[in-house]
C-alpha positions in Angstrom: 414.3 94.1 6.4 416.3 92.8 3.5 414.2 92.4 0.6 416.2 93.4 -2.7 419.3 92.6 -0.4 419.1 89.5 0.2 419.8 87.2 -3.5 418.1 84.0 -2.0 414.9 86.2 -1.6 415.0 87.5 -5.4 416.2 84.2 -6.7 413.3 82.3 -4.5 410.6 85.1 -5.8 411.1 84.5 -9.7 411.4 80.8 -9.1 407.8 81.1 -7.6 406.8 83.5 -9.9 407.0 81.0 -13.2 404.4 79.0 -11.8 401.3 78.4 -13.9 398.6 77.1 -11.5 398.3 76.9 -8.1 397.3 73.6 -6.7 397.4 71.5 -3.1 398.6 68.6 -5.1 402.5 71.0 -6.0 403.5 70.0 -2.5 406.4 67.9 -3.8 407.7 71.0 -6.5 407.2 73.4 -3.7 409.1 71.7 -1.0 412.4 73.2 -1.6 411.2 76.3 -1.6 409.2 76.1 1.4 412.6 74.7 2.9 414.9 78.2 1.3 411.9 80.1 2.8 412.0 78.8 6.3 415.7 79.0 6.3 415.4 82.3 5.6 413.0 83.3 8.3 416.2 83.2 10.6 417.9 86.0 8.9 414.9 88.3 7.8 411.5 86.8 9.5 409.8 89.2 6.6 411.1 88.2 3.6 410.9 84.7 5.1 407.3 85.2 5.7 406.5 86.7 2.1 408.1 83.5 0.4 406.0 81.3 2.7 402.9 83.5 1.8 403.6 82.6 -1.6 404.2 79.1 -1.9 400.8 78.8 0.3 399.4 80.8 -2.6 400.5 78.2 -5.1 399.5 75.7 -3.3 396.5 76.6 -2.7 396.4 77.5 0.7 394.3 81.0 1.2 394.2 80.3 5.0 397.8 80.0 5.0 399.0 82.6 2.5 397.1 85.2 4.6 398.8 83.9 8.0 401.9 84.1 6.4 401.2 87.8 4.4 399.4 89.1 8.1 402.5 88.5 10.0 404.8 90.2 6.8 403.1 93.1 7.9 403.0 92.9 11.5 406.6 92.4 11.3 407.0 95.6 9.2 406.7 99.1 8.5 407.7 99.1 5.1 405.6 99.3 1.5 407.1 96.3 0.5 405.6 93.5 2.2 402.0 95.6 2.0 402.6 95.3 -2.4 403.5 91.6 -2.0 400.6 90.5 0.0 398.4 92.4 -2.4 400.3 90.7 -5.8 399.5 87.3 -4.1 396.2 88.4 -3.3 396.1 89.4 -6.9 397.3 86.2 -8.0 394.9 84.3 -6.2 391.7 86.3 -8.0 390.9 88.3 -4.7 390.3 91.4 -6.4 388.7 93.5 -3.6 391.5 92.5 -1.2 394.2 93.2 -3.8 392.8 96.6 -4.2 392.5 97.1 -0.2 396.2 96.7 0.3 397.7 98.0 -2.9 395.9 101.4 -1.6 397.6 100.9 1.7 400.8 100.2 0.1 400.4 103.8 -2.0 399.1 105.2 1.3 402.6 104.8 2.4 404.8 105.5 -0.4 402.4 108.1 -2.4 405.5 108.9 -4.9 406.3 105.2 -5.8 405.2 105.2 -9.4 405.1 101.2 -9.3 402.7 101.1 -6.7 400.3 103.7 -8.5 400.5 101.6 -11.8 399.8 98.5 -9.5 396.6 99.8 -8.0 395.7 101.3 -11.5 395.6 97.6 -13.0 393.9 96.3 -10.2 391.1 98.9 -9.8 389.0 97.9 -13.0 389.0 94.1 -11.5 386.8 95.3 -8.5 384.8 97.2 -11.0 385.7 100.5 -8.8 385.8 103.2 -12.1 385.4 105.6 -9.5 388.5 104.3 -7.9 389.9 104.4 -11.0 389.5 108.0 -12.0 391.2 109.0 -8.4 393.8 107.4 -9.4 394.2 108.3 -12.8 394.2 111.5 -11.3 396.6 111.0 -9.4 398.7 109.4 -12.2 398.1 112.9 -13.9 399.2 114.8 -11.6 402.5 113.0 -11.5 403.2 112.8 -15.4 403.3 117.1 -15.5 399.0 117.2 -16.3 399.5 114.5 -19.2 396.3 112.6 -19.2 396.6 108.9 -19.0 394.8 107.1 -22.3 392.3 105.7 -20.1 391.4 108.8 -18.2 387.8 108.9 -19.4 386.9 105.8 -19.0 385.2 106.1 -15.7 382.5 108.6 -17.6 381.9 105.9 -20.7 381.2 102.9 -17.9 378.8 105.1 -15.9 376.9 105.8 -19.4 377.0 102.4 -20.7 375.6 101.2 -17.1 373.1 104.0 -17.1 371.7 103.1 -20.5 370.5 99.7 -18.6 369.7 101.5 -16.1 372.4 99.9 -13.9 375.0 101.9 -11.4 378.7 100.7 -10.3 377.1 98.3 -7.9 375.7 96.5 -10.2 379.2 96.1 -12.1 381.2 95.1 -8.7 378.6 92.4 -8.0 379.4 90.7 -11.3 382.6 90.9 -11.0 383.2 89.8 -7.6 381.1 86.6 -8.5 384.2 85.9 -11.3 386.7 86.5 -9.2 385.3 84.5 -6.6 385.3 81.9 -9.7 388.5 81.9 -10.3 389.8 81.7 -7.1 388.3 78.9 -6.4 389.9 77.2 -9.6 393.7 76.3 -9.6 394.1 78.9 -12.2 396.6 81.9 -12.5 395.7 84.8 -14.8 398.2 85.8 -16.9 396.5 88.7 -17.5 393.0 91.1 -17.3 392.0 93.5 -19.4 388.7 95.5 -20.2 387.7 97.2 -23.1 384.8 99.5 -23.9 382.8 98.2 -27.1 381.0 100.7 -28.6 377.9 99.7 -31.1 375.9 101.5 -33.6 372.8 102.0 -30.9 375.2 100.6 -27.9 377.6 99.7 -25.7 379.3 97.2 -23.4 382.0 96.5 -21.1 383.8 93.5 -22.2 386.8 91.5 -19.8 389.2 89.5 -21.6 390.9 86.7 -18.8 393.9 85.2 -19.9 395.3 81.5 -18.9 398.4 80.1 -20.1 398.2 77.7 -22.9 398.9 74.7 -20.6 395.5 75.2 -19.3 391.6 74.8 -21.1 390.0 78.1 -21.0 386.8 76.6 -22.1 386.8 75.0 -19.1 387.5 78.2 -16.6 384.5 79.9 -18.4 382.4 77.3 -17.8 383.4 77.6 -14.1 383.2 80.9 -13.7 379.6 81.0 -15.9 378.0 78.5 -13.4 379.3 80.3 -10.4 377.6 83.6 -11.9 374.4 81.4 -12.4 374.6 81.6 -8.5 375.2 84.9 -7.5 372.7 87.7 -7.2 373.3 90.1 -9.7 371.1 92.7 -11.9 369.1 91.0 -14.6 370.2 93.6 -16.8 374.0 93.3 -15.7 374.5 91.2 -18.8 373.3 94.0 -21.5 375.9 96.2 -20.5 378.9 93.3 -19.3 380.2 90.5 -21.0 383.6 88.4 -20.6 385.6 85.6 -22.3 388.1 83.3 -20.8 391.7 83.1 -23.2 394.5 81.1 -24.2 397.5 83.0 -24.4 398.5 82.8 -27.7 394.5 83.1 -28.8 395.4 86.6 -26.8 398.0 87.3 -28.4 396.8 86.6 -32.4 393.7 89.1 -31.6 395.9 91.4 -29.9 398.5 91.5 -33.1 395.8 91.6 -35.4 393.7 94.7 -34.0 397.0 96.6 -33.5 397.5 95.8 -37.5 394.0 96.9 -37.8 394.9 99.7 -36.1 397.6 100.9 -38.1 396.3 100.2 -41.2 392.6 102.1 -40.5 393.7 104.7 -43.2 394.7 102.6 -46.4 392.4 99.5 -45.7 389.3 99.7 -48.7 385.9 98.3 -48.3 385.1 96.8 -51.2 381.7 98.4 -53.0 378.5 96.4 -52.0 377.1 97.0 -55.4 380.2 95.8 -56.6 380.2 92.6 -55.0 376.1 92.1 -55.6 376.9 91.4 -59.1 380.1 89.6 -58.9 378.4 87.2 -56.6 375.0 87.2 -59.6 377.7 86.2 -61.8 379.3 83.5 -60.6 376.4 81.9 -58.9 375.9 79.3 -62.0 379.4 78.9 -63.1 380.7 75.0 -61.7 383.8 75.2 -60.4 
């Protein structure tokens, strides 16, 4: 199997890679790779296979990008085509899967640090904290005992579920009903990330999904609200989980400004609320 040896493979995966939806109707943008990919299945039937997996993942095709991924593997013993079929599965917001063969991926190549990283980004999108902490373990345990920054996450979600009176299963549900959302949506995430919210009497779990700009994320959240209205989950799931659907560059302002935030927690002054009480009693009757 060629992989990283063969250009036309690399050249053909970034190609695919800068694609911003995935939709039946890219047939005609897709068509030369599908033809590169097909030609390639002569020299290296995996990497052949991969491609095709992919381009049925843009367009849409789950039936087809499984066929395709399925047969990678069949054909191969290798790590490799186990990470790309759980990137696409990734890709196409099938969180559960993605997590199933990224672990089967690191089953086979334990010391690959990009595998472990991989399955670490994927575990908090099936809502698996207890996955999570294995791993982070793991991640540990390869770093010389340095604890990863999100090591104790797994014991502030099991509290902030508790409080609601709401276990890990309760979590997976929800989220399983927003990637099945997405999935079903021609959108590609650029990127996932959860953060713990913690409140003066509470706290939540809160996922931050981000589109590219070329799409309306009002419109994904709608999607993905509606499909929730649907699925069984705890009536309480809500008090402890929320979510928003993002714009990249909406992403990316918040992101810049609680880094600034961040760094500037020491010198930033809260102006005196007695203070501003009788600025405001002052210049309540002056006319501007």
């Amino acid at each position: 199997m060629f992989f990283r040896k063969q250009p036309d493979f690399g050249q053909l995966l970034r190609e695919l890679g800068a694609f911003s939806r995935r939709d039946v109707t890219q047939g005609l943008k897709l068509a030369k790779h599908k033809k590169s990919a097909q030609a390639l299945l002569k020299k290296d039937p995996v990497s052949g296979h991969v491609l095709l997996g992919l381009v049925a993942c843009l367009e849409h095709d789950i039936a087809s990008m499984h066929a395709q991924y399925l047969q990678a593997v069949e054909l191969s013993d290798s790590y490799l085509s186990l990470m790309y079929y759980a990137l696409a599965l990734e890709k196409s917001c099938l969180w559960n899967d993605a997590a199933k063969y990224a672990l089967l991926a690191l089953d086979r190549a334990p010391q690959e640090p990009k595998l472990l990283n991989a399955a670490i980004g994927i575990a908090p999108l099936t809502g698996r904290f207890s996955l999570l902490k294995k791993l982070l373990s793991q991640w540990q345990e390869s770093h010389e005992g340095v604890r990863h920054p999100r090591q104790d996450d797994y014991e502030t979600v099991t509290e902030t579920l508790a409080r609601q009176g709401l276990a890990e299963q309760d979590l997976k549900a929800v989220l399983a009903g927003i990637g099945t959302a997405f999935s079903e949506t021609d959108a590609i995430l650029l990127q996932c990330r959860y953060e713990l919210v913690h409140g003066k009497d509470s706290s939540f779990i809160h996922y931050r999904f981000v589109l590219p700009d070329s799409l309306v994320a009002t419109y994904y959240e709608d999607r993905v609200s509606e499909k929730l209205s649907t699925v069984p989950c705890h009536p309480r799931i809500f008090d402890a989980f929320s979510f928003s659907v993002e714009n990249g560059t909406v992403y990316d302002l918040y992101d810049c400004m609680e880094r600034e935030l961040a760094s500037s927690a020491d010198t930033i002054k809260v102006p005196d609320p007695d203070k501003m009480k009788l600025i405001e009693e002052l210049i309540r009757d002056v006319e501007v």
